[in-house]
Backbone as CSV, one residue per row, in Angstrom:
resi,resn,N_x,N_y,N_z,CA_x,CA_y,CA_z,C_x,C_y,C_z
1,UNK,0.824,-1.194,0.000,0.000,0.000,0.000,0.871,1.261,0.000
2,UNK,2.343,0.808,0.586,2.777,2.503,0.820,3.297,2.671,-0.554
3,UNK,3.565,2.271,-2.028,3.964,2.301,-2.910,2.682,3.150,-3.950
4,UNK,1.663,2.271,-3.515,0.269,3.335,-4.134,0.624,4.619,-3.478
5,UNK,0.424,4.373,-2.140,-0.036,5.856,-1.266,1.464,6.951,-1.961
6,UNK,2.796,6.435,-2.224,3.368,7.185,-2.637,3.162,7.692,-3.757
7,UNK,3.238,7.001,-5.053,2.543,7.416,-6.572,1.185,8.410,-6.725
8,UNK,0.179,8.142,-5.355,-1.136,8.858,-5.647,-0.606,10.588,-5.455
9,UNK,-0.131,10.898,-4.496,0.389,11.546,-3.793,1.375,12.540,-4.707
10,UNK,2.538,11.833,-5.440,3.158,12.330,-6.341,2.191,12.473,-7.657
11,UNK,1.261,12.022,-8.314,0.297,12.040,-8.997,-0.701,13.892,-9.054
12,UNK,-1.020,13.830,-7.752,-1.839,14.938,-6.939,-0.902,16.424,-7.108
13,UNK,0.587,16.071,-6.049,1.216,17.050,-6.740,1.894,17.038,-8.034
14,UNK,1.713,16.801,-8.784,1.963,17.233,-10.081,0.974,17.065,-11.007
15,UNK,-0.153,17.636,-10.478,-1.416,17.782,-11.319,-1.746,19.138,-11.793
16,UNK,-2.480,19.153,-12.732,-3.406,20.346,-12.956,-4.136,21.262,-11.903
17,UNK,-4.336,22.442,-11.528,-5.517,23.086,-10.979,-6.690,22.482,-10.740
18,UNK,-7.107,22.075,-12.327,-8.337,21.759,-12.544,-8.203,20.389,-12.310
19,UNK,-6.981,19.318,-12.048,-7.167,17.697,-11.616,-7.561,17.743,-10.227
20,UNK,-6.812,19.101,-8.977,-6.836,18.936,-8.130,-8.123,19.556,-7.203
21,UNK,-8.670,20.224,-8.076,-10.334,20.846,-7.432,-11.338,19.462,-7.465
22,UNK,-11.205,18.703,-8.848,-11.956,17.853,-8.807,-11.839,16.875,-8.111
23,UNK,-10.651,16.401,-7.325,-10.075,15.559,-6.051,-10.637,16.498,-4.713
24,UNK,-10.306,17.594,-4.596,-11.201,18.181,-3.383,-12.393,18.034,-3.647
25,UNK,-13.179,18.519,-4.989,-14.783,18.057,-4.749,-15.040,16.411,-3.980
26,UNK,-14.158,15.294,-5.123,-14.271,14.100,-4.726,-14.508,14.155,-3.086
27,UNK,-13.084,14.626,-2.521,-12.988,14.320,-0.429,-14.296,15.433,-0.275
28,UNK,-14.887,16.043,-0.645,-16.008,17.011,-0.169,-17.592,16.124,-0.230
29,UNK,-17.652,15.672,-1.047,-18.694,14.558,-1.493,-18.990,13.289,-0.933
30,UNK,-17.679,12.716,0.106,-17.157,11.683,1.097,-17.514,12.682,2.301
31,UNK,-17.247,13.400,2.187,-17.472,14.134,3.912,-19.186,14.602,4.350
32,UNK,-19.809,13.949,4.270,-21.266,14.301,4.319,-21.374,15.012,5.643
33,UNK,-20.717,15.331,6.930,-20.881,16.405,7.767,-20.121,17.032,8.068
34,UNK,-19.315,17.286,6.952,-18.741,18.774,6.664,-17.606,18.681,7.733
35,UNK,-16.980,17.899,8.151,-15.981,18.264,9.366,-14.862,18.157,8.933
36,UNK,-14.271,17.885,7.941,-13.276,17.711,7.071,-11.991,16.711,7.332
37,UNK,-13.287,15.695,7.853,-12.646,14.345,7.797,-13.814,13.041,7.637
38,UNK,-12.872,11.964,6.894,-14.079,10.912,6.421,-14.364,9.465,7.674
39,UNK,-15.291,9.318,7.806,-15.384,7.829,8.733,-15.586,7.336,7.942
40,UNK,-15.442,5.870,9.372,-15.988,4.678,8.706,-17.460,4.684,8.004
41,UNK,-18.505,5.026,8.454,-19.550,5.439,8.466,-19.366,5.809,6.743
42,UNK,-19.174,6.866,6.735,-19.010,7.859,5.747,-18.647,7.440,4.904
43,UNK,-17.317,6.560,4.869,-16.780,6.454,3.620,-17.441,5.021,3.187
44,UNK,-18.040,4.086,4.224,-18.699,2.842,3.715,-20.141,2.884,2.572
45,UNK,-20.484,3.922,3.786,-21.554,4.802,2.561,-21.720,5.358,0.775
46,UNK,-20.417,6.072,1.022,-19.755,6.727,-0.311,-19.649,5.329,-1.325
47,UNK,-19.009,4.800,-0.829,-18.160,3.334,-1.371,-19.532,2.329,-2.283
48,UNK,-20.201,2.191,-0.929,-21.549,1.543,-1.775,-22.456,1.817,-2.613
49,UNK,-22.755,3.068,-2.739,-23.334,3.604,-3.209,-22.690,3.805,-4.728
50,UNK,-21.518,4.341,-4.648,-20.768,4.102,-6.112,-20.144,2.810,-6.967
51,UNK,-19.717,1.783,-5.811,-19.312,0.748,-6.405,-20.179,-0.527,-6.091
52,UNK,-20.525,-0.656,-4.804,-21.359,-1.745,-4.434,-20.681,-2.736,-3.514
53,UNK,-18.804,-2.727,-3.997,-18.181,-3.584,-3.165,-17.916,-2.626,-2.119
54,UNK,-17.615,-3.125,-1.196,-17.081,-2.773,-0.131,-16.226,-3.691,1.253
55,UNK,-14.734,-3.388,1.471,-14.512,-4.070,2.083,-13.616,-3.573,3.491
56,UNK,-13.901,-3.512,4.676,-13.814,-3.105,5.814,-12.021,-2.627,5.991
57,UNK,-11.271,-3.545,5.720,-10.132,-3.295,5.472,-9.513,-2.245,4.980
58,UNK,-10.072,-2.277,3.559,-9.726,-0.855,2.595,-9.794,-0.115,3.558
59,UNK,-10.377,0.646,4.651,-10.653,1.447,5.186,-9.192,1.523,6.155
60,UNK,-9.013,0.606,6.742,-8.146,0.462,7.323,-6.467,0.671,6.909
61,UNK,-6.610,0.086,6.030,-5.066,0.269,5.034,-5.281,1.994,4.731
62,UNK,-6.137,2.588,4.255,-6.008,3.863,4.215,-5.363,4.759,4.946
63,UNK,-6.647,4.279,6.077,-5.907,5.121,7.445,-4.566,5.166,7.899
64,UNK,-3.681,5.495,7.002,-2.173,5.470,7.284,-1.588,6.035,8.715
65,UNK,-2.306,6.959,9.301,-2.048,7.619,11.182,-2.938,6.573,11.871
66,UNK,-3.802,5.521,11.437,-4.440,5.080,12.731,-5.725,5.882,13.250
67,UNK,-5.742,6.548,13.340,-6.682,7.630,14.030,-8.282,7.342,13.898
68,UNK,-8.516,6.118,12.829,-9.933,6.089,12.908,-10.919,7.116,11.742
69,UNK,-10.079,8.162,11.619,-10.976,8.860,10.083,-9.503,8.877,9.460
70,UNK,-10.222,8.963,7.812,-9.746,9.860,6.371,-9.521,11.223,6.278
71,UNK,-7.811,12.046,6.411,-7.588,12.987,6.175,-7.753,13.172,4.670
72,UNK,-7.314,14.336,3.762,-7.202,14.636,2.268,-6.301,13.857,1.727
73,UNK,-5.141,13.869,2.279,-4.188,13.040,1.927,-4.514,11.547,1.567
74,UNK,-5.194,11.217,2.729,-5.504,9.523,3.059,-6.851,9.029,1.352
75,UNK,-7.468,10.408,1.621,-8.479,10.454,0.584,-8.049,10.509,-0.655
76,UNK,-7.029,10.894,-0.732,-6.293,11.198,-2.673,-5.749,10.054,-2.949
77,UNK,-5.195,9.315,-2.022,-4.685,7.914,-2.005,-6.313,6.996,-2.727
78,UNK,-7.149,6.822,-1.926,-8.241,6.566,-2.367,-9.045,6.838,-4.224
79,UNK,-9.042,8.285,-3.793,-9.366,8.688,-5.333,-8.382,8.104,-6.529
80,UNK,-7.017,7.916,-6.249,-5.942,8.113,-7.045,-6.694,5.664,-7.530
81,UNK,-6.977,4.985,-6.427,-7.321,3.868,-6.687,-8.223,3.670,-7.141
82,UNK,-9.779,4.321,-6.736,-10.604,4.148,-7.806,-10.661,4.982,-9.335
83,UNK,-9.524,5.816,-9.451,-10.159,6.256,-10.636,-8.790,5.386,-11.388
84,UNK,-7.320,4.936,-11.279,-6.802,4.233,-12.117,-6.353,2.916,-12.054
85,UNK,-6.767,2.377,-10.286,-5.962,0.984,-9.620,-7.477,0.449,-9.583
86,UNK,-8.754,0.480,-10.395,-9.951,-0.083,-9.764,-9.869,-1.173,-10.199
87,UNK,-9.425,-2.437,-10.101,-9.224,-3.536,-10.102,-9.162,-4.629,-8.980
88,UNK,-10.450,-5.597,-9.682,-10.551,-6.737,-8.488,-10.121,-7.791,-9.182
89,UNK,-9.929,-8.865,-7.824,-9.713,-10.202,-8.169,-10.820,-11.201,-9.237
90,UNK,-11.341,-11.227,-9.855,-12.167,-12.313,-10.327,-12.306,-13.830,-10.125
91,UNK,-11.173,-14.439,-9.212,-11.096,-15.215,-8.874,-12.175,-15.467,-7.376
92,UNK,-11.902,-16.688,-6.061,-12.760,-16.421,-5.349,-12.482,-15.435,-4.312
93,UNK,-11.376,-14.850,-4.029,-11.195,-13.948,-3.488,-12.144,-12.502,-3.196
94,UNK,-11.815,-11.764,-4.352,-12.640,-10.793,-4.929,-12.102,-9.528,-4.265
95,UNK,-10.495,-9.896,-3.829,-9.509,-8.422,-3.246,-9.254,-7.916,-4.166
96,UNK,-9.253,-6.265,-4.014,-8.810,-5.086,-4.521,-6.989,-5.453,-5.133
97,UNK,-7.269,-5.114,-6.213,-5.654,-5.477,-6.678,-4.507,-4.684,-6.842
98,UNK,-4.069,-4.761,-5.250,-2.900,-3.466,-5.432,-1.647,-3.823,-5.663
99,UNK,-1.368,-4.688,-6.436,0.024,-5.574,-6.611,-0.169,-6.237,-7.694
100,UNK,0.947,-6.932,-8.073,0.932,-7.344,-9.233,-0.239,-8.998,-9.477
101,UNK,-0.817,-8.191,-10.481,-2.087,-9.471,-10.945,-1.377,-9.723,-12.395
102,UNK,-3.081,-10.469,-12.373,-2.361,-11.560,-14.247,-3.973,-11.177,-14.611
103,UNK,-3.978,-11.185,-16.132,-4.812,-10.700,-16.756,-5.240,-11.968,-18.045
104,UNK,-6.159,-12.041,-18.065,-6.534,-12.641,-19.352,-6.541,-12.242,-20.970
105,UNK,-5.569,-12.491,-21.596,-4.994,-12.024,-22.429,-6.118,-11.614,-24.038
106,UNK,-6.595,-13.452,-23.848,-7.944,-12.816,-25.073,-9.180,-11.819,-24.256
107,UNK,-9.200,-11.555,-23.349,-10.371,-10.587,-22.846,-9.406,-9.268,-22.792
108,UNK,-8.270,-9.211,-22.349,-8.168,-7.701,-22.813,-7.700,-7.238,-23.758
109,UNK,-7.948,-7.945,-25.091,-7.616,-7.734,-26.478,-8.881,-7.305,-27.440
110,UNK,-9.890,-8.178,-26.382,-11.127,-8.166,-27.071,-11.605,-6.828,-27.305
111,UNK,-11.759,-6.190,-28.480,-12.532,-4.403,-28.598,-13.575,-4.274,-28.358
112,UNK,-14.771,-5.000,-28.194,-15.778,-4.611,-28.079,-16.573,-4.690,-26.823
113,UNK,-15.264,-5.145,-25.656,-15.918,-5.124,-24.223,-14.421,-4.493,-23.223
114,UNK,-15.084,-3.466,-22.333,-14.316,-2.943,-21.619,-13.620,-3.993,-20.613
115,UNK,-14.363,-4.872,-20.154,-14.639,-5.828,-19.035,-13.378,-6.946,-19.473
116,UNK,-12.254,-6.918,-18.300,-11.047,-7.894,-18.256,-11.322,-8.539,-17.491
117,UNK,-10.797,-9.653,-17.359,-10.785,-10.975,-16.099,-9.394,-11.152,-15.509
118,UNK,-9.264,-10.681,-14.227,-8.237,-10.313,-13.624,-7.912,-10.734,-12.271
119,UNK,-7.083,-11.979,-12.021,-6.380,-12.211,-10.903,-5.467,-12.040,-9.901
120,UNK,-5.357,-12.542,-8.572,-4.474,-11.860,-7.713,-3.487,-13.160,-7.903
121,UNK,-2.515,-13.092,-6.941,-1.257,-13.497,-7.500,-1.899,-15.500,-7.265
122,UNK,-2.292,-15.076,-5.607,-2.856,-16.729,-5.112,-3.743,-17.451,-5.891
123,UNK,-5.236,-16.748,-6.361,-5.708,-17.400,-7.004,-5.419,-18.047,-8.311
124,UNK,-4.335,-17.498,-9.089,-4.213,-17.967,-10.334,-2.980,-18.818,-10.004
125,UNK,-2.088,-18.561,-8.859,-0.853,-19.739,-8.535,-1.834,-20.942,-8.022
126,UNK,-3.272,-20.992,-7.149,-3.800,-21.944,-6.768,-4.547,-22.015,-7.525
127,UNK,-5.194,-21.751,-9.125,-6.054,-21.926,-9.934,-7.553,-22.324,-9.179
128,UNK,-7.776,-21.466,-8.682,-8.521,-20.884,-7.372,-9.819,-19.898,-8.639
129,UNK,-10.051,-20.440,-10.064,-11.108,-19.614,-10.816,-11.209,-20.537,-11.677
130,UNK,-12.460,-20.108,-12.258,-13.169,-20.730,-13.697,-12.978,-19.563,-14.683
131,UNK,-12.229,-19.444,-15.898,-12.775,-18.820,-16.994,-12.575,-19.974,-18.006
132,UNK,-13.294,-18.842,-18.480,-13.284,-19.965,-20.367,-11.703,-19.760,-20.911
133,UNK,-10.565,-19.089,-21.063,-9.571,-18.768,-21.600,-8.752,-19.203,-20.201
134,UNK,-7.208,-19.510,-21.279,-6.165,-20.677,-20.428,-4.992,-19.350,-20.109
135,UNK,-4.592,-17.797,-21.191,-3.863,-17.445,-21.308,-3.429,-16.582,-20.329
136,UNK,-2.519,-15.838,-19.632,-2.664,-14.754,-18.656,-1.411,-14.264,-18.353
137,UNK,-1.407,-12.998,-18.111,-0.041,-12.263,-18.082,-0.187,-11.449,-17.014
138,UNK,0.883,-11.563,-15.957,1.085,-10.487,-15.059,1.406,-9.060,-15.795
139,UNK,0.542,-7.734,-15.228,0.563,-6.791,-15.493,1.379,-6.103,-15.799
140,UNK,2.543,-6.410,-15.588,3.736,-5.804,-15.976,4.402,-6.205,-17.778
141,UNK,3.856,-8.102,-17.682,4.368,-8.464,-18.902,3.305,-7.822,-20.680
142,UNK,2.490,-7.813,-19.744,1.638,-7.247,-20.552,1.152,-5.491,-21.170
143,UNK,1.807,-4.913,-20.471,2.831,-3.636,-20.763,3.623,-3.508,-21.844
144,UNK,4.530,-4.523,-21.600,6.082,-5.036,-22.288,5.396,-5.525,-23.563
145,UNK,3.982,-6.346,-23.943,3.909,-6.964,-24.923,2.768,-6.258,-25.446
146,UNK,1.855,-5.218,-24.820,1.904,-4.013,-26.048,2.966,-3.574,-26.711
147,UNK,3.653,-2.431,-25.800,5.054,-1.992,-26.053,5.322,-2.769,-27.168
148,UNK,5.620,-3.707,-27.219,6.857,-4.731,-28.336,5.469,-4.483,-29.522
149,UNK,4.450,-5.125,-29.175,3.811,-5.250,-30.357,3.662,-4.290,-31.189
150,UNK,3.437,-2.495,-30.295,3.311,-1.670,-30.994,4.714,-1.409,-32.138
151,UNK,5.806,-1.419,-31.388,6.553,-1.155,-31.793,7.041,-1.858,-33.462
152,UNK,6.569,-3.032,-33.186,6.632,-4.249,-34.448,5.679,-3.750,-35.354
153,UNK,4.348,-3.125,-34.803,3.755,-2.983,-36.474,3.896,-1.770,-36.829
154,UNK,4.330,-0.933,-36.074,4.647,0.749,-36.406,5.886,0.556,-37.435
155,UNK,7.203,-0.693,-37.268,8.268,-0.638,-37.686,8.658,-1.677,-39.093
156,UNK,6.911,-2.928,-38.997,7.149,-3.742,-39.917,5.432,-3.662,-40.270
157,UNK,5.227,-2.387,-40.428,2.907,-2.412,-40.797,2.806,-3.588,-42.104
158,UNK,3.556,-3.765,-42.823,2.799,-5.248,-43.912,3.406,-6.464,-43.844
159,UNK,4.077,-6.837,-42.521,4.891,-8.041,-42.371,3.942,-8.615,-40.871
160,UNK,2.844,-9.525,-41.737,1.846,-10.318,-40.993,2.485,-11.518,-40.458
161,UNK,3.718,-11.923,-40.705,4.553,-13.037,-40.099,5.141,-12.804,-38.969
162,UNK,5.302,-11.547,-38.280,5.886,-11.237,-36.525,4.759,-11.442,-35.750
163,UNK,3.600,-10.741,-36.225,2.726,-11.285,-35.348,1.402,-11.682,-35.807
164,UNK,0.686,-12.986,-35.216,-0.502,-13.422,-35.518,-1.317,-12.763,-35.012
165,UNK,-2.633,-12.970,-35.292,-4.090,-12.426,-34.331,-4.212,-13.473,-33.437
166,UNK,-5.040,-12.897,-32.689,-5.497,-13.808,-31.568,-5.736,-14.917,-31.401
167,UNK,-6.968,-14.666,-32.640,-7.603,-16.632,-33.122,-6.692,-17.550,-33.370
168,UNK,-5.337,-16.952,-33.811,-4.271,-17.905,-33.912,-3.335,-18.515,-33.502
169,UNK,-2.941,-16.818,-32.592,-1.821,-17.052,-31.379,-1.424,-15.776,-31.407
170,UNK,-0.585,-15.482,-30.362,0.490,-14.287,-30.437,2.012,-14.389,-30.750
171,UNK,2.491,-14.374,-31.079,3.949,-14.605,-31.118,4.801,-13.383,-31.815
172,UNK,5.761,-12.991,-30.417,5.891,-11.696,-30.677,7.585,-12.153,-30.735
173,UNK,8.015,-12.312,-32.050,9.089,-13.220,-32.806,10.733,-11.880,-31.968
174,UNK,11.035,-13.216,-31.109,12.386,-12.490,-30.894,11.968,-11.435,-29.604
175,UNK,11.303,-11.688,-29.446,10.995,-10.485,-27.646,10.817,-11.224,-26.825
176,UNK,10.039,-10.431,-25.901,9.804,-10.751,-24.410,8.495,-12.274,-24.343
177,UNK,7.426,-11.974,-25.394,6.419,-12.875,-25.199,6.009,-13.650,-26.183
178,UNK,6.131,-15.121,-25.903,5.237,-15.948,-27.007,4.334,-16.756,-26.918
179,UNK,3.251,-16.621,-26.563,2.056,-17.279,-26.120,1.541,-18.302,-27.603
180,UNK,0.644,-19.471,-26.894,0.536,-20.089,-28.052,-0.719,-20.528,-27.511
181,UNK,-2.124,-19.962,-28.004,-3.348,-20.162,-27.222,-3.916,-22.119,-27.656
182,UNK,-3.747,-21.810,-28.963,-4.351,-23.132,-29.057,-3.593,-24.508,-27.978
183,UNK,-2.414,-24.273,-27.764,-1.644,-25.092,-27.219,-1.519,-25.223,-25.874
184,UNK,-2.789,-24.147,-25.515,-3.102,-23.080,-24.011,-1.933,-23.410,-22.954
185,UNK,-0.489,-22.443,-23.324,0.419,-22.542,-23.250,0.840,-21.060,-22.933
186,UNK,2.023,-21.097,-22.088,2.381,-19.192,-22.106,3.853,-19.267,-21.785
187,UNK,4.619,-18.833,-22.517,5.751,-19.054,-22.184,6.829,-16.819,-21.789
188,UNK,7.038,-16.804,-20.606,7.603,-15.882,-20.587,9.266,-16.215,-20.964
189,UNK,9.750,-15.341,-22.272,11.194,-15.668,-22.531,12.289,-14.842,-22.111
């Protein structure tokens, strides 16, 4: 958590005017009696109402002083997770994913649905889920294998032999990743 809480933080200060009013509206909108701090109460409220999950903890990991409420600070940490870390487990877990997960590779390729299937580290080391697809990449590798891919068709756009489509496989010839779906296989190189 202190690796988020640092990034949100550095995020905040080095924002816009206009990024950082709309983060004070956000902690203003959490503070429903105006005292300019969030409870438990308060923020369980906020939480459900916008997302539906809610889990007692989060609250707790926030509270970086202990003290029992959400300062601004504690709150930008917050904002800074639901608006770019909002990621759960899909597995049976269903924890907030603040560390490195694995992703399902044909669902976040797929264009015509926002919606990824996304694990924490245990459930997919204990195959601890059901999806229909075998393929999956920790978040980091999957960075790396945009990156490469972009880079391959920006540098080779009519050479369909570096990389396949999906239905076929990926194989990103000579880099970091070569997945081979039919063979529901993943090899990090």
């Amino acid at each position: 958590m202190e690796d988020i809480r640092e990034v949100a933080l550095v995020y905040y200060a080095n924002s816009s005017d206009e990024t950082k009013e709309i983060a004070n509206n956000f902690f203003k909108s959490m503070d429903a009696d105006g005292n300019g701090k969030i409870s438990m109460n308060e923020f369980e409220e906020f939480v459900k109402k916008k997302w539906r999950r809610f889990k007692p903890e989060l609250f707790a990991e926030l509270d970086k002083n202990g003290d029992g409420f959400l300062d601004f600070e504690e709150v930008i940490v917050f904002y800074y997770m639901a608006k770019m870390r909002n990621t759960f487990c899909d597995g049976c877990c269903g924890q907030h994913l603040k560390n490195l997960y694995f992703t399902c590779v044909q669902c976040f390729q797929k264009k015509s649905s926002n919606q990824t299937y996304d694990l924490c580290f245990t459930c997919y080391q204990t195959k601890q889920f059901t999806h229909e697809h075998k393929v999956f990449l920790d978040n980091y590798a999957m960075l790396n294998f945009m990156w490469s891919d972009l880079k391959k068709k920006k540098a080779e756009p009519d050479d369909h032999k570096a990389i396949t489509t999906i239905g076929e496989g990926i194989g990103v010839v000579g880099d970091i990743v070569q997945l081979a779906f039919n063979a529901q296989q993943c090899r990090i190189l």
